[in-house]
C-alpha positions, 0 to 999 in steps of 0.5 A: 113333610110330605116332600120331605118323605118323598125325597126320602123315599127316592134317596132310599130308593137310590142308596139300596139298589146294591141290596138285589145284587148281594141278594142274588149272589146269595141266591145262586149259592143258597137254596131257599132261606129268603127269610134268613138272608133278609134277617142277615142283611136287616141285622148288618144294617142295623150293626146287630147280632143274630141267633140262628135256630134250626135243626141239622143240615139246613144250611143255616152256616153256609148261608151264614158264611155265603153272606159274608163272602159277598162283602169285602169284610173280615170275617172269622168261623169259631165251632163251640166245643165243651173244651172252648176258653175264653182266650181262644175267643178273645186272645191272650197276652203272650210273655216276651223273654227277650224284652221281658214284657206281655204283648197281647195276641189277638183272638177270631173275635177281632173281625167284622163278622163273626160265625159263632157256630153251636154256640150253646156248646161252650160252657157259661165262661166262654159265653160271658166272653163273648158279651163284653164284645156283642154289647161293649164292641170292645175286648180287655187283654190284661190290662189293655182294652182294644175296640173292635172295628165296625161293622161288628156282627156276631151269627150265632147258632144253636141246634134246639133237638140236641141237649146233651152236652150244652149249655143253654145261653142265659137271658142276660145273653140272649137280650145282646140278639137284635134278632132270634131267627128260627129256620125250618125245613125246605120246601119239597121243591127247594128241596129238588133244587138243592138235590140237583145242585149240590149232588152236581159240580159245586158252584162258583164261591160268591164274589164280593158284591160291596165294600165295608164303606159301603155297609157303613154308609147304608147304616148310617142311611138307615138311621135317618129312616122316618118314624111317624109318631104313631107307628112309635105308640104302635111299638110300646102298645106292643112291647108293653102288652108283653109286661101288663097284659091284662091293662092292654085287654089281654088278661088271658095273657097274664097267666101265661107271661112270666116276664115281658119283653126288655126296653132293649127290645123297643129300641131294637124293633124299630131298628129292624123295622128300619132296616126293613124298610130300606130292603124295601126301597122305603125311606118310611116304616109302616105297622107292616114293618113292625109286624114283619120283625116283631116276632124275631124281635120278642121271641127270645125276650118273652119268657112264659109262665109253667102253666103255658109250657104245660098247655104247650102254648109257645112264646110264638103263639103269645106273640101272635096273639098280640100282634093281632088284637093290638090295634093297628094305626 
């Protein structure tokens, strides 16, 4: 077993060399941001979505877009407005007079990459549309159904201070986020270099860096990334301390979760813990892995109880706790 890893290790080491090329050439774009550029790159590893959470003006889609421009992918923007229909996102069938039949007119949701921006603008019936795709990977027009082609992601965004004029997204809704990624203000340096830059010339658009083969074939890498059956228990230990606190020795938990984390949230940590250790050049996953992912896995899963809104405890701050009293293999 020990060669086995070790071949593994050196074929990981191999197979992610193009990550530091795609990486850098996000970089000379985006300002700060190496959190959400690696949570990008472990849902497109991973062929999942992402939900992006930030303020205004952190560049949460020119990270988005930047990311997309370094792949040979299509990629399409859709801005959530209150007006939005469902066939502005999916398509629509479109009535031919001459031949007397419907042909259908695909929507932006057929790419690789979609930009779901402001998502939580668009009313509940635009949102549903949207779930068929990020779970199914596949449309109905009418009477037709068409696959969507792979890799399929969706990056959607919210801006969490503005609530007139939104629909929040249902936890049916949010469970289909491999990952809920919260962004925060740059740092007073990253801040300068941001100044500088983008008050100057603009800099060159990113070049393609790979290929869609190549994404294709990094998942498929991922996929054979070792699991140790400890690090297996490590992740229920965890996932179930959300739903019976007080059997994994957490019973002042128990009043403050109302409902714990869905199985979807199992089967989506170790993926990301997968990918995470292939842009890590490992062809294993460590608890360092776990932990590294865990929150962005849980945080949108995890609904606690009014008695933790009303002691201001966050669903963060029952993560942490759990994360550092489950014992670690």
């Amino acid at each position: 077993m020990a060669r086995s890893i070790r071949e593994l290790n050196q074929q990981i080491k191999s197979e992610s060399a193009f990550i530091d090329n795609v990486v850098k050439e996000a970089r000379r774009i985006i300002v700060g941001q190496d959190l959400l550029v690696n949570r990008l790159l472990i849902a497109l590893l991973s062929d999942a979505h992402v939900l992006i959470e930030g303020v205004p003006g952190l560049a949460k889609t020119l990270t988005v877009r930047t990311l997309s421009d370094t792949i040979s992918a299509d990629f399409q923007r859709i801005q959530f407005t209150p007006d939005l229909l469902p066939s502005d996102l999916v398509g629509t069938q479109i009535y031919n007079p001459n031949s007397g039949e419907f042909s259908p007119r695909p929507g932006p949701v057929f790419a690789n990459i979609i930009l779901a921006d402001e998502i939580n603008r668009a009313p509940a019936k635009v949102q549903s549309a949207l779930l068929e795709a990020m779970e199914e990977r596949q449309v109905t027009l009418g009477e037709q159904t068409f696959r969507l082609d792979s890799p399929f992601m969706v990056l959607a965004t919210q801006n969490p201070v503005e609530q007139e004029g939104t629909y929040p997204l249902p936890e049916a809704q949010l469970d289909r986020f491999m990952l809920k990624v919260v962004i925060s203000y740059p740092t007073r340096a990253e801040e300068r270099v941001i100044m500088d830059r983008m008050s100057a010339e603009k800099p060159k658009p990113p070049e393609p860096i790979i290929d869609l083969e190549t994404v294709l074939h990094a998942q498929s890498v991922v996929h054979g990334i070792y699991v140790d059956e400890k690090i297996k228990n490590y992740v229920l230990d965890i996932i179930f301390a959300t739903r019976q606190p007080a059997e994994y020795g957490f019973k002042k938990l128990r009043r403050l979760i109302e409902f714990g984390a869905s199985p979807r949230a199992t089967i989506f940590m170790v993926k990301a813990a997968k990918a995470h250790a292939f842009l890590a050049g490992r062809g294993y996953v460590t608890p360092d892995d776990i932990k590294e992912i865990a929150p962005d896995v849980l945080r949108h899963r995890i609904i606690v109880s009014f008695e933790a809104q009303a002691e201001a405890i966050t669903t963060d701050h029952v993560i942490q706790r759990i994360l550092d009293q489950v014992e670690v293999p």
